[in-house]
Z-matrix of the N, CA and C atoms (Angstrom, degrees):
N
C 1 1.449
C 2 1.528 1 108.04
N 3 1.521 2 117.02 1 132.04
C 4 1.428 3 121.68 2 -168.09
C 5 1.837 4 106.81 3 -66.90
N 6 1.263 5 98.89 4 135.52
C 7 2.025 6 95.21 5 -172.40
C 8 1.876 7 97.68 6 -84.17
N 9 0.832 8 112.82 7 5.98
C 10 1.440 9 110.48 8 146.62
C 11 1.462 10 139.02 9 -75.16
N 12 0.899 11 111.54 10 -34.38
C 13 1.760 12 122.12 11 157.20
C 14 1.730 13 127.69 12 -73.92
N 15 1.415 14 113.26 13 -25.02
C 16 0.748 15 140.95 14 179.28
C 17 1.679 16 100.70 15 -73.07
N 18 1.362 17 110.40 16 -50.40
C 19 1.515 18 117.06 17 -143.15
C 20 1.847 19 84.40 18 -110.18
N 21 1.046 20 124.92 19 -25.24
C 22 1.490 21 119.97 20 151.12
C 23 1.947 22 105.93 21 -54.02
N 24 1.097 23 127.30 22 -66.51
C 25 1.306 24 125.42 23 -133.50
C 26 1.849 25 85.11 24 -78.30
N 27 1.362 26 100.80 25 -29.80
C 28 1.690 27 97.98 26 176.75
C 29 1.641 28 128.46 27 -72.67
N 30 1.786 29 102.99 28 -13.41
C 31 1.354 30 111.28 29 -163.02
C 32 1.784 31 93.42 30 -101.33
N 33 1.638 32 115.22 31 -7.41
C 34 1.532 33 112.63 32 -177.71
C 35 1.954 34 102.28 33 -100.29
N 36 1.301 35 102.14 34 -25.81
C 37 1.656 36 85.35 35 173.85
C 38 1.233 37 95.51 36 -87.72
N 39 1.524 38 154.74 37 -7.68
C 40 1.327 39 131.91 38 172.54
C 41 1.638 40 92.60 39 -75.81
N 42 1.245 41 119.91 40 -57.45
C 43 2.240 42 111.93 41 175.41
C 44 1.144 43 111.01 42 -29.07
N 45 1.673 44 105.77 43 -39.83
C 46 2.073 45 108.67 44 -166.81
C 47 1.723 46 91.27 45 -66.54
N 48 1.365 47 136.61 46 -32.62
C 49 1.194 48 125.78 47 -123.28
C 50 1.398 49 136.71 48 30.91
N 51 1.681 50 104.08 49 54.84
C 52 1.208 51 128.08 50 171.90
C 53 1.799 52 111.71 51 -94.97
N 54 1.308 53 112.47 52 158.98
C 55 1.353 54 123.15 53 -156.10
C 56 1.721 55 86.96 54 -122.11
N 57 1.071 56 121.17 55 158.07
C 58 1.728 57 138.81 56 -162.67
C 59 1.927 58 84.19 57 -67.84
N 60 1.330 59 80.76 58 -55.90
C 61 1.967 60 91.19 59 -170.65
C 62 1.451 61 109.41 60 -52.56
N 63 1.363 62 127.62 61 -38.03
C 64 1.343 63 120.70 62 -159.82
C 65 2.020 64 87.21 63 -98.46
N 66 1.324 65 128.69 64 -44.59
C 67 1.180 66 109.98 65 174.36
C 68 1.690 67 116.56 66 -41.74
N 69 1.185 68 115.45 67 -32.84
C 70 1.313 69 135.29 68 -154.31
C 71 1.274 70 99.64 69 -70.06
N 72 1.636 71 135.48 70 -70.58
C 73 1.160 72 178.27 71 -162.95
C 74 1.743 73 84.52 72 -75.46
N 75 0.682 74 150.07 73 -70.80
C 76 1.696 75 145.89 74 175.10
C 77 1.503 76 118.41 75 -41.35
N 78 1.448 77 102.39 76 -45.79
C 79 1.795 78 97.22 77 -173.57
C 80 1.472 79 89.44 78 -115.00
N 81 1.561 80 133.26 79 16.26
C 82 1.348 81 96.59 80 152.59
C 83 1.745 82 110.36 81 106.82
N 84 1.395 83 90.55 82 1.03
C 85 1.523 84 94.09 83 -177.67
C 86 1.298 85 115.76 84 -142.82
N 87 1.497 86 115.82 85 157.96
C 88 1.455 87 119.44 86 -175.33
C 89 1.174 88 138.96 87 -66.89
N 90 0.938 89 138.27 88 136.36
C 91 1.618 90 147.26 89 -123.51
C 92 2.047 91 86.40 90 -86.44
N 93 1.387 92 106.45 91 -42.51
C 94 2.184 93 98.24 92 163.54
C 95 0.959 94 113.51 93 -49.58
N 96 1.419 95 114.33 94 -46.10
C 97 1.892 96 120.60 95 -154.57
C 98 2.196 97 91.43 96 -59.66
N 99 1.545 98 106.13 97 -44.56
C 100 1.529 99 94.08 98 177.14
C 101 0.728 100 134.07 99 -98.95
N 102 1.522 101 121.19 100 4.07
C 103 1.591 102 123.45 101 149.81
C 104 1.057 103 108.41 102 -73.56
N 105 1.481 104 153.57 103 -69.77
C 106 1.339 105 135.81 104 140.38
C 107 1.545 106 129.94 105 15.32
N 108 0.926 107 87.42 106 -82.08
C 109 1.536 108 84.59 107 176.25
C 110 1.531 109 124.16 108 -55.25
N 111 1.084 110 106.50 109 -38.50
C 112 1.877 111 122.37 110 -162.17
C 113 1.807 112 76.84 111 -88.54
N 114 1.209 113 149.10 112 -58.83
C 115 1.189 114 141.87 113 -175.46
C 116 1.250 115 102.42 114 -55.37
N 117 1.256 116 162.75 115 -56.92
C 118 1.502 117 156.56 116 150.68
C 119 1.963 118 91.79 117 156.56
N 120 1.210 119 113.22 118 5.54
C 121 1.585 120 117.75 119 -167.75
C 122 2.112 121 114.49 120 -78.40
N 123 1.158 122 94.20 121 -18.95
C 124 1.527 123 107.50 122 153.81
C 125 1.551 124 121.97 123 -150.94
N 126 1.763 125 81.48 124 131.03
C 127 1.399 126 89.32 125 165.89
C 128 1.447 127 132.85 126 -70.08
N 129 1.512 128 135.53 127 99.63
C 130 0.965 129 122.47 128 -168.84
C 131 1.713 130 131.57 129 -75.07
N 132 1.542 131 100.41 130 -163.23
C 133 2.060 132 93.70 131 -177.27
C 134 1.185 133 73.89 132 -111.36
N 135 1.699 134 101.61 133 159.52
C 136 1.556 135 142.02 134 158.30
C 137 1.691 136 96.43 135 -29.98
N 138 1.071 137 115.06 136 -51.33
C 139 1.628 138 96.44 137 -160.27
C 140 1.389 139 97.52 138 -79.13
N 141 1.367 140 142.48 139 -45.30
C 142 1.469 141 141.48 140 -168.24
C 143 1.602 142 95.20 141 -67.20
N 144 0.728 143 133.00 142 9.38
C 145 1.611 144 132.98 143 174.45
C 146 1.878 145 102.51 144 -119.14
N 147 1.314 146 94.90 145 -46.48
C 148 2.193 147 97.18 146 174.60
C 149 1.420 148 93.55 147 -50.06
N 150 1.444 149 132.61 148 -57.59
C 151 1.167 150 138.06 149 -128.61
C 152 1.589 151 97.67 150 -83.77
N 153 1.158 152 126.24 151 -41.13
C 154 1.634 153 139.94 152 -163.35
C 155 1.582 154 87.90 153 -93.22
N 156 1.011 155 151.94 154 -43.25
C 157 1.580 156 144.98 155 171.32
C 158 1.717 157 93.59 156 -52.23
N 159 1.795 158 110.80 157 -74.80
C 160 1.384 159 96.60 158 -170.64
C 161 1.038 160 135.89 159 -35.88
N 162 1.631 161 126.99 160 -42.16
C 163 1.370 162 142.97 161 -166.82
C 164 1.890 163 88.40 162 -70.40
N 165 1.264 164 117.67 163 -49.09
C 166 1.467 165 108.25 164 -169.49
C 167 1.827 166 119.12 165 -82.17
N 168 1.174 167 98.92 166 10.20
C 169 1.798 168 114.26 167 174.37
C 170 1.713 169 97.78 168 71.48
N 171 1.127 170 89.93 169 31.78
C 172 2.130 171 94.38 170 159.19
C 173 1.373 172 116.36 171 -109.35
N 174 1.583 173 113.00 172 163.72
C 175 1.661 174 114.08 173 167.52
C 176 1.230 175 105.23 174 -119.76
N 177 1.403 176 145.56 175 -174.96
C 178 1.280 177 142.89 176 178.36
C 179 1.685 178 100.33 177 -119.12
N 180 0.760 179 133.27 178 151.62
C 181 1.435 180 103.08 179 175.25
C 182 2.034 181 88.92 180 -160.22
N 183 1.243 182 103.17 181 146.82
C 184 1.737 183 125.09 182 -173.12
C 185 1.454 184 111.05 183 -86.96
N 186 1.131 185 117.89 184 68.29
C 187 1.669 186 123.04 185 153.89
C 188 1.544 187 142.13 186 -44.19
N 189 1.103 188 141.62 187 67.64
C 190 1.789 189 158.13 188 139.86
C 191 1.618 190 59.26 189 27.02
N 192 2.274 191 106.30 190 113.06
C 193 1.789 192 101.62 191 141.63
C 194 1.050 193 129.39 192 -70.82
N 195 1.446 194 129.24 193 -15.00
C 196 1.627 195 109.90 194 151.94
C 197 0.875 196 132.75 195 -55.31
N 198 1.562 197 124.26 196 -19.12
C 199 1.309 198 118.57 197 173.49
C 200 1.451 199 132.30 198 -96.74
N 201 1.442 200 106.46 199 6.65
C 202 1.784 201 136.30 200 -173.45
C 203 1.387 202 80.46 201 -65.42
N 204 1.326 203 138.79 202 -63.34
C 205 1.576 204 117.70 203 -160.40
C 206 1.424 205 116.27 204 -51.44
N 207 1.386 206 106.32 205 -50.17
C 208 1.440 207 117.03 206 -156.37
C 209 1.434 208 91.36 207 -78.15
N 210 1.068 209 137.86 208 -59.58
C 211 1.678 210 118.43 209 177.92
C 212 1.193 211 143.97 210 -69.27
N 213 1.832 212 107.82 211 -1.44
C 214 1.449 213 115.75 212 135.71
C 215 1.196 214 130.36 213 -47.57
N 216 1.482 215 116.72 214 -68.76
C 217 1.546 216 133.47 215 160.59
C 218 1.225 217 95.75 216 -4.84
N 219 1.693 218 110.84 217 -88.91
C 220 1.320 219 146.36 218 -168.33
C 221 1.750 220 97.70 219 -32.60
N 222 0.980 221 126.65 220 -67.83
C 223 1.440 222 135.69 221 178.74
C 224 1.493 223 104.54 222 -27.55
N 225 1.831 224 90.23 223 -73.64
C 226 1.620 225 101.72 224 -154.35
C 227 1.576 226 97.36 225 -65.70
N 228 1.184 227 126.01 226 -34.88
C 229 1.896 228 118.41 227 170.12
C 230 1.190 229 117.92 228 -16.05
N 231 2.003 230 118.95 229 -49.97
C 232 1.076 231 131.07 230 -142.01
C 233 1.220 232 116.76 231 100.98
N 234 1.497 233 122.04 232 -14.67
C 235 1.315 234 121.28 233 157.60
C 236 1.812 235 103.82 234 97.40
N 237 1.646 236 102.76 235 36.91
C 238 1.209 237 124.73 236 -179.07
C 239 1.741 238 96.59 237 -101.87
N 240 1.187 239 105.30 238 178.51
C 241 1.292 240 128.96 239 172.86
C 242 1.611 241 106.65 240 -76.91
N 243 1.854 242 107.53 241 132.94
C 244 1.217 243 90.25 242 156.04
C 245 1.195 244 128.60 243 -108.95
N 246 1.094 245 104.39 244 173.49
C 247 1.626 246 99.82 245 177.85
C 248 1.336 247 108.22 246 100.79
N 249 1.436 248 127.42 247 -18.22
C 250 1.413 249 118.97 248 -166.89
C 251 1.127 250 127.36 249 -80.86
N 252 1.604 251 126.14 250 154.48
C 253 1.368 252 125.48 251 -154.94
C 254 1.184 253 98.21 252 -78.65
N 255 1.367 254 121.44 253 170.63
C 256 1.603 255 142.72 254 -166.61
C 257 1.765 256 92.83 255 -67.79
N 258 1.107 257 112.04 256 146.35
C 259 1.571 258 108.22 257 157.52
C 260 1.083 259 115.18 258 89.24
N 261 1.335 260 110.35 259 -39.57
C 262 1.872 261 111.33 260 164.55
C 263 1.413 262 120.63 261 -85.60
N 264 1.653 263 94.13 262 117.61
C 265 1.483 264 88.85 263 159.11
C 266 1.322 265 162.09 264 -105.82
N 267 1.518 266 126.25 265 167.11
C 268 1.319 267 121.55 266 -148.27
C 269 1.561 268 114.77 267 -102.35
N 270 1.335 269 118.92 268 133.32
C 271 1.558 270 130.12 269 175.18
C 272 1.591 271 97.54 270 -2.89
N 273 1.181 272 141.75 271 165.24
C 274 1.567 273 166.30 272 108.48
C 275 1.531 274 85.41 273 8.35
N 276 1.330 275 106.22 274 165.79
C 277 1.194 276 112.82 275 -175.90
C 278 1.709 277 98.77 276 -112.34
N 279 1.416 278 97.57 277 141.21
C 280 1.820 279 108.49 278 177.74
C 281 1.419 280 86.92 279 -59.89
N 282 1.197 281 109.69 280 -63.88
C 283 1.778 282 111.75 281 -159.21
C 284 1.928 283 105.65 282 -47.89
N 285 1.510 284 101.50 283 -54.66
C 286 1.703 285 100.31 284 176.67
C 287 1.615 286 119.14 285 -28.68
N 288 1.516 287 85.61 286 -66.39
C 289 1.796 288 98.60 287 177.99
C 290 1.635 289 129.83 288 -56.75
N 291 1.328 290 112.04 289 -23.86
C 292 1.345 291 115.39 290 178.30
C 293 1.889 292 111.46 291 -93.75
N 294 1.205 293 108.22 292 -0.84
C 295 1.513 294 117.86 293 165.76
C 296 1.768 295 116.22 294 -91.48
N 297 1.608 296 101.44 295 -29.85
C 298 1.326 297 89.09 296 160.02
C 299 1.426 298 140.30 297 -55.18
């Protein structure tokens, strides 16, 4: 399991100011299962990872790695168009809206 997802889902319940125990106690699982996990000491299943995103208002979602570059980009833009000509502007920002 990539320690990037891992080390995301640990760096948003420290934002929540959530505690291992109360993440734990939210999605349903034992307060080891997320020290464990967030310690790199078990590898967990897809759902014990769905479950700790849900509780923190995340999804996990399966990205084509060829396409990991381009929707980084895309991210860090602001979640504008690329490529677009000077002067025109671009939809709301993905990024704006998901901070609301």
């Amino acid at each position: 399991m990539p320690n990037d997802l891992i080390s995301t889902l640990a760096a948003a319940r420290k934002a929540h100011q959530m505690t291992q125990a109360q993440l734990a106690e939210s999605a349903g699982l034992s307060r080891m299962t997320v020290q464990r996990t967030e310690g790199g000491d078990l590898d967990p299943r897809y759902s014990t990872l769905a479950e700790m995103a849900r509780v923190l208002g995340m999804d996990i979602i399966a990205v084509p790695s060829s396409l990991r570059p381009s929707l980084e980009a895309f991210i860090q833009a602001g979640g504008k168009f690329l490529g677009q000509p000077e002067g025109v502007d671009a939809p709301p920002s993905v990024v704006d809206s998901l901070r609301r």
